[in-house]
C-alpha positions, -999 to +999 in steps of 0.1 A: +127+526-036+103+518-008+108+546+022+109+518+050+139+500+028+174+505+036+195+516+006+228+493-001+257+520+004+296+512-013+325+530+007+356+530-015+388+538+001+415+549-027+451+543-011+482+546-015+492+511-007+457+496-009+417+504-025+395+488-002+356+487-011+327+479+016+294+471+007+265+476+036+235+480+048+218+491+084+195+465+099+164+469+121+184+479+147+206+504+131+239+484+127+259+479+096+255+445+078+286+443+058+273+424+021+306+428+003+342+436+011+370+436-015+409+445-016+432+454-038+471+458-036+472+502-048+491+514-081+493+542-095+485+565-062+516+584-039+509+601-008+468+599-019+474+620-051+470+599-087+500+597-102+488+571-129+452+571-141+448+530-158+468+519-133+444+536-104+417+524-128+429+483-129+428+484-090+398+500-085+381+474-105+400+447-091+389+456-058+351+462-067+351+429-083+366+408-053+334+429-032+311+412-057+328+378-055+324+379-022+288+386-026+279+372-063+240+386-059+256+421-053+254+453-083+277+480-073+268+512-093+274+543-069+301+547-043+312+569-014+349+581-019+374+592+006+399+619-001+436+629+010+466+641+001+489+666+006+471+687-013+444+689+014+439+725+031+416+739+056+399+769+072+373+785+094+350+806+079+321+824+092+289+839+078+256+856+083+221+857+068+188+877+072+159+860+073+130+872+045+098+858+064+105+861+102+069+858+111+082+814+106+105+794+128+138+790+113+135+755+088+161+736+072+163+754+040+175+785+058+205+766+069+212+750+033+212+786+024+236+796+048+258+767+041+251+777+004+265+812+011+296+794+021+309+787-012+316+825-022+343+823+004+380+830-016+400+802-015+436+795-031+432+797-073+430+760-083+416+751-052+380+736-046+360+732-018+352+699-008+333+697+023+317+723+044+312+716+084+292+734+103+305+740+137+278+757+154+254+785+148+242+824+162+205+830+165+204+870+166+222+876+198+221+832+208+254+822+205+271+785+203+234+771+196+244+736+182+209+733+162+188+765+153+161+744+137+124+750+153+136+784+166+125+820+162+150+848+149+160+875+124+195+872+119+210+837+115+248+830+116+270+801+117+308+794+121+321+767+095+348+742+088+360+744+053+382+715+040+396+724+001+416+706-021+437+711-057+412+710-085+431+687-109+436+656-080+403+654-070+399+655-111+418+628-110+401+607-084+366+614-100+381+601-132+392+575-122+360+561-104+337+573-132+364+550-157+357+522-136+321+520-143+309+539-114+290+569-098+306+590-069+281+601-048+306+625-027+339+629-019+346+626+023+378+637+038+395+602+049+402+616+086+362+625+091+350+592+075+378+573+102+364+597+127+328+583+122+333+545+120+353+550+160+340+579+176+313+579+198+292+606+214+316+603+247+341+612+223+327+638+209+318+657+241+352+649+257+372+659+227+395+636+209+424+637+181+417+606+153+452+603+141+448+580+107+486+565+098+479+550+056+502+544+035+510+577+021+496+601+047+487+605+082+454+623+085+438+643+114+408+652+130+406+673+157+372+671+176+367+692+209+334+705+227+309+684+201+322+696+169+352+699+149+378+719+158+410+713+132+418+685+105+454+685+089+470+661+064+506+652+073+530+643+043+541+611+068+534+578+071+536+543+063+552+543+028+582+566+043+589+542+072+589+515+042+617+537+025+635+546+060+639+509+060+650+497+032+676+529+031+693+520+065+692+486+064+699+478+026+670+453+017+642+456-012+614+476-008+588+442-007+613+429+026+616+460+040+575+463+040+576+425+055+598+433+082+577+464+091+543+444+092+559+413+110+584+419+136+577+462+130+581+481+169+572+516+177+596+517+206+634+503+203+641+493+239+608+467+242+625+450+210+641+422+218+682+426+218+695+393+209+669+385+180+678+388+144+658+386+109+675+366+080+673+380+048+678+357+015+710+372-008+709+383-038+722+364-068+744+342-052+752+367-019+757+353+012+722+361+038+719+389+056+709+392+093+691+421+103+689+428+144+653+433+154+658+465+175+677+482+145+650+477+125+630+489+157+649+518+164+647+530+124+607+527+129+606+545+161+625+583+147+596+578+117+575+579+139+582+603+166+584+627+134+547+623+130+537+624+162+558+657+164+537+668+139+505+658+153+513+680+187+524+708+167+490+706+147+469+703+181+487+731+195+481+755+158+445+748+176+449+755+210+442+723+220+469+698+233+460+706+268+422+701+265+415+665+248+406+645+279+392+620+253+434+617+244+447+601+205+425+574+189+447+559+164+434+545+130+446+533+094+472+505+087+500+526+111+479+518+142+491+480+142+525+483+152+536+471+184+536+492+211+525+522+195+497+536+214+530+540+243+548+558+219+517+579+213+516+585+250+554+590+252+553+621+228+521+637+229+513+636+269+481+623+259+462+590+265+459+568+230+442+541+222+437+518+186+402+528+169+384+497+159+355+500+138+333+469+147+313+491+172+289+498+145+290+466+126+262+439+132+275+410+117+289+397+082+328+397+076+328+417+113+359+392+120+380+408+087+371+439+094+382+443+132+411+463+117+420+498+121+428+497+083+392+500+076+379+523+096+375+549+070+360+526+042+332+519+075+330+554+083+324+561+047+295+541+042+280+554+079+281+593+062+264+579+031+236+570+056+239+604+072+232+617+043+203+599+034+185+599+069+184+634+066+174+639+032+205+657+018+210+622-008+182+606-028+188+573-044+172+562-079+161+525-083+178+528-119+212+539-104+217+528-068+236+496-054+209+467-049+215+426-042+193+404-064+166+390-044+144+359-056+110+350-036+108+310-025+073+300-033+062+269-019+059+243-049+022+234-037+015+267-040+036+282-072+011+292-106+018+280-139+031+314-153+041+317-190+071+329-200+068+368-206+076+380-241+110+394-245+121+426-263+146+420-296+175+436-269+169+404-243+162+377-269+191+351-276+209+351-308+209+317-329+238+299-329+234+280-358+221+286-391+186+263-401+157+248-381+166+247-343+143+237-320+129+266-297+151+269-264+137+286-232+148+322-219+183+322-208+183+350-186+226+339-173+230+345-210+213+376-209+229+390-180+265+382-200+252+395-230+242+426-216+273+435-195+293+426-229+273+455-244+274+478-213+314+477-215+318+484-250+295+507-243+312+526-217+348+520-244+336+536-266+324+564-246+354+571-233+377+572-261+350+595-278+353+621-245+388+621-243+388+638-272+375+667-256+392+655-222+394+698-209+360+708-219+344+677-200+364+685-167+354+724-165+318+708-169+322+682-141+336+709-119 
């Protein structure tokens, strides 16, 4: 891959009510251009932990494929995966390292080795680390320096934002993507990637709270003099105010979801009073009419539980009285009416809805001015994070590319001969006897190929789950 060309990065968001994947790359300007997008109704994930491996599997796929449709000249190989769950912990750690040659400014390998050092740190048993932060740094007696690169010192020490999780789900997760036919490159908190994709460096120096409502969770972030102070995953969200409904009001699970989306308010006294939702019976039943502020008033206790939570979590980090930046307010949760007031209501803090077209230059930017996609943006903006500063390198044979074809002008284009092909790329016969010679097929090639490369990849699989426990300790 050329240095000056932009590598094609795949955010996949793993739900638990939807898997959203986002192909894109940066332009000369440094926006996103989205290539692909694709979504897929979740199974087989509660509360962001895998409950059911094929059926995580089917959805993954179906959502990479409906990326490619939307982009047919797109090959999706490698992806960037977000991560939640209740399961999620973290902590602040803190180390320190002497430097062996001090005669030499400090460089980035003496902070990879200090990060490095980080993973001897004792964590839970059957806990693993999944993402380090570093917060900010001590050069010998220099405190709070933000980046120690370029500087002179003996002693270098750093404080550090550890975020863990249970071994066997994110087993699961990485299972499940490599079963799909895919690579992950890393695993990113969900909260961090949202954070990303509607932050800005205002934000960051103001300090802010990116409060992400999914499905199954609602994740924080916690960001306070340029760095990150707290992230927490509450066991609340979308899926519960789903239940909430359908319990108190007596309607299927698919209405009561319906009802949320479509006429769904955060607070019960802007609902109107005298209007009323009609519900089809069942078998033969007579309809049922369901007030709009009931329904309003159920949604509203849900939600004042999480955003109890949320001020408990900010004051855990001495904090609810010193986010001037207030709530920004991602994920699927952030469209209901009226909720940034609630927001306000509880926490004492300003809110507003995070969109995450500020970073987006153009293609599908209409679809994706959603809060509900914020961390799939956000996850492809830390894959380029990575990459501009050399922590990931990409491989022509394994990274994400779009088929490009060169228009020669026809006054202009050579005669060129067919190249010869290897037995692997020639066509089979299709009929027994003298045929008459056919020219390269290379559609029928490209079919042929991805026939093999799935058997391939059956095969594979049924021959490792044979030793399913040994390969896990080794991916680990």
């Amino acid at each position: 891959m050329s240095k000056r060309e932009q590598p094609i990065i795949v955010g996949l968001d793993i739900g638990t009510t939807k898997v959203v994947a986002i192909a894109g790359r940066k332009n000369a300007f440094g926006k996103l251009e989205i290539l692909g997008l694709g979504r897929a109704d979740s199974a087989g994930v509660n509360h962001g932990v895998v409950m059911n491996i094929e059926q995580c599997i089917a959805t993954i796929e179906q959502a990479i494929s409906r990326c490619i449709d939307s982009n047919p000249d797109l090959e999706i190989r490698e992806v960037y995966v977000g991560i939640a769950g209740q399961h999620i912990r973290s902590l602040q750690t803190r180390g320190e390292r002497v430097r062996a040659n001090t005669d030499t400014e400090i460089s980035k390998e003496d902070i990879d080795l200090l990060i490095k050092d980080q993973h001897q740190t004792y964590i839970p048993a059957g806990d693993q680390i999944i993402d380090i932060v570093p917060q900010d740094y001590i050069v010998d007696n220099t405190p709070f320096v933000v980046n120690p690169i370029g500087m002179s010192g003996i002693k270098i020490g750093g404080n550090f934002h550890m975020i863990t999780g249970d071994k066997n789900a994110i087993r699961n997760i990485r299972r499940c993507v490599d079963r799909s036919n895919l690579r992950t490159l890393d695993l990113v908190l969900q909260p961090l990637a949202s954070a990303q994709a509607v932050m800005n460096d205002e934000d960051l120096e103001a300090g802010v709270a990116i409060v992400d409502i999914g499905g199954g969770t609602t994740d924080m972030a916690v960001f306070y003099d340029g760095m990150l102070k707290h992230t927490a995953v509450i066991p609340f969200a979308g899926v519960n105010i789903t239940n909430d409904i359908r319990n108190g009001l007596g309607v299927l699970r698919a209405q009561a979801e319906q009802m949320k989306v479509q006429f769904g308010n955060a607070l019960a006294n802007e609902a109107p009073a005298n209007a009323y939702i009609t519900i089809p019976g069942l078998r033969g039943l007579q309809p049922k009419e369901i007030s709009v502020r009931n329904l309003a008033h159920i949604i509203e206790a849900r939600m004042r539980e999480i955003l109890e939570c949320v001020v408990i979590n900010l004051k855990q980090a001495n904090l609810e009285k010193q986010l001037y930046g207030g709530i920004i307010l991602t994920g699927g949760g952030a469209q209901l009416a009226n909720i940034t007031h609630l927001t306000s209501f509880t926490t004492g803090l300003g809110a507003r809805i995070g969109y995450p077209n500020e970073h987006l230059a153009g293609g599908h930017s209409a679809a994706l001015q959603n809060p509900m996609y914020a961390t799939c943006i956000g996850l492809i903006l830390r894959g380029y994070h990575d990459f501009e500063t050399g922590k990931l390198q990409f491989s022509d044979g394994n990274s994400n590319y779009v088929h490009v074809q060169a228009d020669i002008p026809k006054a202009q284009a050579p005669e060129i001969n067919p190249e010869p092909q290897t037995p692997e790329q020639q066509p089979e016969p299709e009929a027994i006897g003298p045929v008459t010679p056919a020219a390269p097929s290379p559609q029928k090639d490209k079919q042929r190929n991805v026939q093999v490369k799935k058997l391939f990849e059956t095969l594979k699989w049924k021959f490792l789950d044979m030793f399913d426990d040994d390969l896990e300790d080794k991916q680990l």
